[in-house]
VOPAGU-2260 file (C-alpha; in pm, 1 decimal, decimal comma):
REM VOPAGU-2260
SITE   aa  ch    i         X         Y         Z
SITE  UNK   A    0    5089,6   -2366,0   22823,9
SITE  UNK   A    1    4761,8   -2557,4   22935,1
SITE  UNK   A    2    4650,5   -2673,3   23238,6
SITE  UNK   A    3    4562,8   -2501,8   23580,5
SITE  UNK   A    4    4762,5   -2154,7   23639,0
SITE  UNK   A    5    4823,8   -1992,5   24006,8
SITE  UNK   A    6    4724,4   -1693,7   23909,6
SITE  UNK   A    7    4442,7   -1521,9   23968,1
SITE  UNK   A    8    4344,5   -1318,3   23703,9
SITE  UNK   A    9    4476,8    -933,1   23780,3
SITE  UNK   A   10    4757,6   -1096,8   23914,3
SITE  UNK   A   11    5068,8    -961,7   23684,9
SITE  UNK   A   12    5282,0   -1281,8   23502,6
SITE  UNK   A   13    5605,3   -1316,6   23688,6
SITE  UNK   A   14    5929,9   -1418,8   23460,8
SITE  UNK   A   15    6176,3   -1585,5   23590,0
SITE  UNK   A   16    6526,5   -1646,7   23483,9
SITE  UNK   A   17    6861,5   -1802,6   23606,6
SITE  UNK   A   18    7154,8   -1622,4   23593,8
SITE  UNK   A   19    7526,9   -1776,1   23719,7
SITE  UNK   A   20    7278,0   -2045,6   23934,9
SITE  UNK   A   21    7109,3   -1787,1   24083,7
SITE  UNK   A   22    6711,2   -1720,7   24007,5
SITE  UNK   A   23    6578,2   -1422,7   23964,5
SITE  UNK   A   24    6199,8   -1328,1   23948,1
SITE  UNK   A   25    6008,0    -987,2   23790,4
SITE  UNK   A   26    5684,6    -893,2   23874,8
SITE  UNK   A   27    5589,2    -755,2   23540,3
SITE  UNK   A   28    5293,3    -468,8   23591,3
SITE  UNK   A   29    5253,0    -298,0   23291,8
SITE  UNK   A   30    5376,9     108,4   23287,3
SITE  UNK   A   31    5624,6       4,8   23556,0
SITE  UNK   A   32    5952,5     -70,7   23356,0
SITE  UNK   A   33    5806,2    -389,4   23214,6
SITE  UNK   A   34    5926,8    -351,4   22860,1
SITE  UNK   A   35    6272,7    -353,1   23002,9
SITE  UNK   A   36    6212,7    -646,9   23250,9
SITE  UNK   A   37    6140,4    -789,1   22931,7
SITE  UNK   A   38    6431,7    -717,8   22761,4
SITE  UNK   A   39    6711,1    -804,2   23043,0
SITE  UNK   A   40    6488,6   -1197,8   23085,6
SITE  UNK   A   41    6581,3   -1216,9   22712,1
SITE  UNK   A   42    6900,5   -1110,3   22688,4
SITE  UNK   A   43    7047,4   -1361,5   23006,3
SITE  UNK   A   44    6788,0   -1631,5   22860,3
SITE  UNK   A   45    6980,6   -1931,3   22734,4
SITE  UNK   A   46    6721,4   -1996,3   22523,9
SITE  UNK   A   47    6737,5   -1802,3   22192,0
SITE  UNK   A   48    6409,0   -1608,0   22053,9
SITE  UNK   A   49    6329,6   -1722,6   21745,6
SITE  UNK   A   50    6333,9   -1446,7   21435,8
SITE  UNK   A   51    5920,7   -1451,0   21436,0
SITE  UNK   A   52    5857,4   -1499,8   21800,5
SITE  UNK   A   53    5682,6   -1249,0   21981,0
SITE  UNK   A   54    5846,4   -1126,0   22326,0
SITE  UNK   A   55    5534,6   -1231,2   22455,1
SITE  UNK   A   56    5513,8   -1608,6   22320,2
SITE  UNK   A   57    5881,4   -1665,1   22426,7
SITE  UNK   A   58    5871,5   -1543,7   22788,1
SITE  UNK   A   59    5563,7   -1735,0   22860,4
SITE  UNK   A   60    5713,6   -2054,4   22738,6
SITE  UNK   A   61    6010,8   -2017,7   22844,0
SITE  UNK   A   62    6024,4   -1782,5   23166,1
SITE  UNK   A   63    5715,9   -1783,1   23351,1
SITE  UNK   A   64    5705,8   -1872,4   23681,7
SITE  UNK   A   65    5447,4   -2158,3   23745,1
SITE  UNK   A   66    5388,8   -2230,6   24058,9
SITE  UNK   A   67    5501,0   -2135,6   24475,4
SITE  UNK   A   68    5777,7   -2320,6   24418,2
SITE  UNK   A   69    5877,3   -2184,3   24102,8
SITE  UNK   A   70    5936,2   -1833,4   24310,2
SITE  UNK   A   71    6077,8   -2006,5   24668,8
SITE  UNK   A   72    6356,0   -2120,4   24468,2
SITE  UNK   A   73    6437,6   -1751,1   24406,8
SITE  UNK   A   74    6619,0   -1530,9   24622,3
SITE  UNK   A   75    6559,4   -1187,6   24416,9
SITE  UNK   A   76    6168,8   -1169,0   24405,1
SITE  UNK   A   77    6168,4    -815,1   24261,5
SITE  UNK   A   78    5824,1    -624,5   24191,2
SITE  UNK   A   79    5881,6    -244,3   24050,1
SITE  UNK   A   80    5578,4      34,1   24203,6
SITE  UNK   A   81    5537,8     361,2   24035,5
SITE  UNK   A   82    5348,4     656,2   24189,3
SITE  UNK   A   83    4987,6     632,0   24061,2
SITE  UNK   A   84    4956,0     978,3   23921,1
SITE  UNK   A   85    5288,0     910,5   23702,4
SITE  UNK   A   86    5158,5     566,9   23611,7
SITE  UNK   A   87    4794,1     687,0   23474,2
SITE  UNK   A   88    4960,2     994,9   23289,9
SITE  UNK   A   89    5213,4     768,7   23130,5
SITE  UNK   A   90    4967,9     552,1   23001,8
SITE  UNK   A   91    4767,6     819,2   22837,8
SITE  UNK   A   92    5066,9    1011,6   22708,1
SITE  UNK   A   93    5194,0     613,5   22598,0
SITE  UNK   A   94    4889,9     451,5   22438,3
SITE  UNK   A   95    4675,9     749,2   22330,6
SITE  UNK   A   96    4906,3    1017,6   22206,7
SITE  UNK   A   97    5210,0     782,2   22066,1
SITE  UNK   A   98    4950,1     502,4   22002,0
SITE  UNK   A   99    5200,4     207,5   22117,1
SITE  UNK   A  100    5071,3     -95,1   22171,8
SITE  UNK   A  101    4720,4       0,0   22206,3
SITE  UNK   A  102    4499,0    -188,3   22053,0
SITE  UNK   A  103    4343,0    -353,5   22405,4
SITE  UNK   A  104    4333,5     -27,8   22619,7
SITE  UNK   A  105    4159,3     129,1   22287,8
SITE  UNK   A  106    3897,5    -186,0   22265,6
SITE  UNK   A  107    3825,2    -160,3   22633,7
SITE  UNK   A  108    3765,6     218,8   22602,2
SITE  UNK   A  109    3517,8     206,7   22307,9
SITE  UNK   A  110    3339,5     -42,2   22482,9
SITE  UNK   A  111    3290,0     109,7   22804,5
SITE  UNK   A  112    3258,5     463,8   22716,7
SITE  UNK   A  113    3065,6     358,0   22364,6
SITE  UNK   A  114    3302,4     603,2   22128,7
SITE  UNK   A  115    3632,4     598,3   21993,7
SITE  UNK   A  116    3935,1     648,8   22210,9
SITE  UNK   A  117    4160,4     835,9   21951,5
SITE  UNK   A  118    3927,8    1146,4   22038,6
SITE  UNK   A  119    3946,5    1110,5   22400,9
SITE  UNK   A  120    4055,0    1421,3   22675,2
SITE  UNK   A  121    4280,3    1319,0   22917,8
SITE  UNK   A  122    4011,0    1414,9   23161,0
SITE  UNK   A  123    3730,0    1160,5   23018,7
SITE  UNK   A  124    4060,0     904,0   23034,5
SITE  UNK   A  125    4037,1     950,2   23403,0
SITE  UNK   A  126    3660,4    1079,7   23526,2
SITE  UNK   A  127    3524,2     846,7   23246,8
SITE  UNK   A  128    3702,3     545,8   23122,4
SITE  UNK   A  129    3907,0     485,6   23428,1
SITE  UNK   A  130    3600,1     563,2   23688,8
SITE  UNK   A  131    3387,3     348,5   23500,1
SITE  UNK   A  132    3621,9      46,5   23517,5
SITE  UNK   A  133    3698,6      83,9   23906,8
SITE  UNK   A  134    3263,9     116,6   23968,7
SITE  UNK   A  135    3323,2     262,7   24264,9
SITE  UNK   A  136    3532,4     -56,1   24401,4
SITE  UNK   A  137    3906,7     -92,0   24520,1
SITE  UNK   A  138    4008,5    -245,0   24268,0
SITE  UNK   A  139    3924,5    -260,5   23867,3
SITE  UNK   A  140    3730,2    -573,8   23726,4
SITE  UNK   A  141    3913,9    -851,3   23517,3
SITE  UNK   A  142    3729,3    -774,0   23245,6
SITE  UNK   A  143    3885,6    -478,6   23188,7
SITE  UNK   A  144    4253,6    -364,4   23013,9
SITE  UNK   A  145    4601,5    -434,9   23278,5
SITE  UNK   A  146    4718,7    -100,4   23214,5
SITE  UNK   A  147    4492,2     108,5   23458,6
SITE  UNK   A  148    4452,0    -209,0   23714,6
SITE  UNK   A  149    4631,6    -123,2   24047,1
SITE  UNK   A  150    4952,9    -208,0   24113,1
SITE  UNK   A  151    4840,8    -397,5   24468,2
SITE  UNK   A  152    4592,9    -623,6   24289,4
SITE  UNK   A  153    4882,7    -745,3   24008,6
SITE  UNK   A  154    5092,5    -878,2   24293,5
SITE  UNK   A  155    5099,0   -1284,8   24396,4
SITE  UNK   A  156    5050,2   -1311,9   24808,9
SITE  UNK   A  157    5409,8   -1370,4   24862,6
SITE  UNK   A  158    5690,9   -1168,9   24976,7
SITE  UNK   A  159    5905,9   -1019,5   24766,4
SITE  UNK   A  160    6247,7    -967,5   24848,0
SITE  UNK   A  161    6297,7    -648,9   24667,4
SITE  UNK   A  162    6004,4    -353,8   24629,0
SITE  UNK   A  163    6142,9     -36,6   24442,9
SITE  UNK   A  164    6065,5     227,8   24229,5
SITE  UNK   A  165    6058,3     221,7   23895,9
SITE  UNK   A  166    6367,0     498,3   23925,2
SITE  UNK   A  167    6581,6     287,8   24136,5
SITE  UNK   A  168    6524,8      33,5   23876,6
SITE  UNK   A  169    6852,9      44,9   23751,2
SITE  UNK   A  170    7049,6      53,5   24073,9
SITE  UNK   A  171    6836,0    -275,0   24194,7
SITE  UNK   A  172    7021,4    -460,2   23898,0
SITE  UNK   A  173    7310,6    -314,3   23964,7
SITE  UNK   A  174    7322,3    -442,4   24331,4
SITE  UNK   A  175    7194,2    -767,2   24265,2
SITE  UNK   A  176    7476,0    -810,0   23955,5
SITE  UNK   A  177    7255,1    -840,9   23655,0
SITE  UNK   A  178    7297,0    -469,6   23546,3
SITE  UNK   A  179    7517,0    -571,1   23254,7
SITE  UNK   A  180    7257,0    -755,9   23090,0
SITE  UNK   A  181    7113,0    -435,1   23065,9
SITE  UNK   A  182    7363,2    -193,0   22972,0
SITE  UNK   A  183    7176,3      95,8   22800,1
SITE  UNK   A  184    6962,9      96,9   23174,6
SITE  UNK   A  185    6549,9     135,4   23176,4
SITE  UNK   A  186    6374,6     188,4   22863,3
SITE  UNK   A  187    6149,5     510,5   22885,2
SITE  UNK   A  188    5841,7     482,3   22701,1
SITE  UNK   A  189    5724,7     842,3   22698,4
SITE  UNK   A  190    6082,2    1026,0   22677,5
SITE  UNK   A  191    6026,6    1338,4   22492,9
SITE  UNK   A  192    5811,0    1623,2   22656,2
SITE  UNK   A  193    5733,5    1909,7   22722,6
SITE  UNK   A  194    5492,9    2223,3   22807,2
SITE  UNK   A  195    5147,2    2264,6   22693,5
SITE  UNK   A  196    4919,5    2439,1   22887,5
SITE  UNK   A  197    4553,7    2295,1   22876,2
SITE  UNK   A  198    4590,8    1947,5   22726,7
SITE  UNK   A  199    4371,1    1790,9   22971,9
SITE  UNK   A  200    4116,7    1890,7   22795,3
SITE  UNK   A  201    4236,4    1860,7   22436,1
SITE  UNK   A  202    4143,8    1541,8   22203,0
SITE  UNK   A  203    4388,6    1284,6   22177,0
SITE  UNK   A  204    4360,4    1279,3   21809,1
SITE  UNK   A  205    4466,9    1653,5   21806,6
SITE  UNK   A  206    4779,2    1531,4   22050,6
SITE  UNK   A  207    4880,9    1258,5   21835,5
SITE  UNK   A  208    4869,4    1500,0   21560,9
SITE  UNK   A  209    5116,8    1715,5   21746,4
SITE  UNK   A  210    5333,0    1380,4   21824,6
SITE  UNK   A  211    5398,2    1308,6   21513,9
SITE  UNK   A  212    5517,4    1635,9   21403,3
SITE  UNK   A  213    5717,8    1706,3   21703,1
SITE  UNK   A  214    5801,4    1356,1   21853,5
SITE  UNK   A  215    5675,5    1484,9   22204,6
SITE  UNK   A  216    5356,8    1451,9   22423,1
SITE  UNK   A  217    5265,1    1685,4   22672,7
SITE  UNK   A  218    5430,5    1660,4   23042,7
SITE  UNK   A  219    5279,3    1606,9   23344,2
SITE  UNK   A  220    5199,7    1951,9   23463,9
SITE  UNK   A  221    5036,5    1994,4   23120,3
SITE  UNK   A  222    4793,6    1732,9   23180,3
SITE  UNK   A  223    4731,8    1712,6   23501,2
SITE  UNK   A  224    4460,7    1967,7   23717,2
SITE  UNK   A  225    4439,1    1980,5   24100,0
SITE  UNK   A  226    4089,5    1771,8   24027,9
SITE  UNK   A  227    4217,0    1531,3   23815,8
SITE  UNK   A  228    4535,2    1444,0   24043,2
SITE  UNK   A  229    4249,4    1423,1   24345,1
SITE  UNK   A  230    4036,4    1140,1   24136,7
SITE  UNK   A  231    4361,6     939,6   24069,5
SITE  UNK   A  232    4431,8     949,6   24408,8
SITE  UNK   A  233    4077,9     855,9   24481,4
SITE  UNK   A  234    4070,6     585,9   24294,9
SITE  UNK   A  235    4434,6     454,0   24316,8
SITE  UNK   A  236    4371,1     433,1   24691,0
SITE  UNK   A  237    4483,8     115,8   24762,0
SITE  UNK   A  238    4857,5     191,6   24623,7
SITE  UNK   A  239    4882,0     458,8   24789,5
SITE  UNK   A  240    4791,8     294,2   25061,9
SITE  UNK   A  241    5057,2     -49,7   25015,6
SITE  UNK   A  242    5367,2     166,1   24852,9
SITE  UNK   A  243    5275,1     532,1   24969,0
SITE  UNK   A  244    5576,2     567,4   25157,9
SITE  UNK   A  245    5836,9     486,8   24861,3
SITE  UNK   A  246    5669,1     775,5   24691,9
SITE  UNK   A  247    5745,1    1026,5   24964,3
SITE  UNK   A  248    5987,8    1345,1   24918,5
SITE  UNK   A  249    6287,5    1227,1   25029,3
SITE  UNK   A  250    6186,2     824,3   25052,9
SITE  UNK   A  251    6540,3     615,4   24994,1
């Protein structure tokens, strides 16, 4: 795992896996089915993940695509985009009311905003933490956590042969033939919702609270205002921008 890499470094790691002589590459950009991109490399791997192994130690070593010519050889060069306002609320429902696989994103946000991020609104989430990391740029710095980095700066100049949603996730498998290597279909992160009106402004310590007693995190209309959908916007411009059109009513 030394030497040189070809990344740059917002670009998301791409896994890549052969399947019946056929490759296949994933974009992985966290929040956009990447725990299940995950999951399907392993499961066609012919290389077996040792009992100890993280999911993280094994792909690298074993799946990650090096170089150009790693990814020419591919035919299915598959990256997965996710509306921006979905993305940034799944994150927050994900990492700061369920608390999975947070530590980073809760590092970054002490740092920057200089206090804890269990207590954090979902509205200092987005008009703090997440404005402060994009300083008025396009993009957000390197320096800063993968989950709230656009989606546009993750991918590798290249072009893909397959751009989707993160819902037509499991009909892209299915008509490229890998589907059964994934037979229960995406994992959802943040399955369990539902209604509570104000939560936007309510401390994620208070939320997790309520998680763990009910096993569900607010939705989307709970959390989101008319302001706070405007910022993500603002500052998600670029996506909107590359992949706006998959994300229109009635977009194939």
């Amino acid at each position: 795992m030394t030497g040189h890499s070809f990344y740059l470094p917002t670009e998301a790691p791409h896994f890549q896996v052969k399947i019946d002589d056929e490759w296949f590459v994933f974009c992985t950009i966290h929040k956009n089915a990447s725990s299940s991109i995950r999951r399907l490399i392993e499961n066609a791997s012919k290389v077996k993940r040792d009992d100890e192994e993280s999911i993280f130690h094994f792909l690298f070593v074993n799946h990650l695509a090096r170089s150009v010519g790693d990814i020419n050889k591919s035919r299915n060069v598959m990256a997965f985009v996710r509306d921006p306002v979905e993305r940034v609320v799944s994150c927050y429902q994900n990492k700061f009311i369920q608390r999975q696989g947070n530590r980073t994103i809760f590092k970054d946000y002490g740092d920057v905003m200089g206090k804890g991020a269990e207590f954090a609104t979902f509205e200092q989430f987005v008009e703090g933490y997440i404005d402060r990391c994009f300083n008025g740029k396009s993009t957000v710095n390197k320096k800063h956590d993968r989950h709230i980095y656009t989606q546009h700066q993750q991918l590798l100049p290249l072009n893909y042969d397959i751009v989707a949603r993160v819902e037509q996730f499991d009909s892209v498998l299915k008509s490229v033939g890998v589907s059964h290597y994934l037979p229960q279909g995406r994992e959802n992160s943040t399955s369990g919702k539902e209604s509570f009106p104000g939560a936007a402004s309510i401390s994620a310590d208070i939320l997790h609270q309520r998680y763990l007693s009910t096993g569900r995190t607010p939705d989307r209309d709970s959390l989101l205002t008319p302001r706070l959908v405007d910022k993500i916007k603002d500052l998600y411009h670029d996506d909107f921008l590359s992949f706006g059109h998959l994300f229109e009513v009635g977009a194939p």
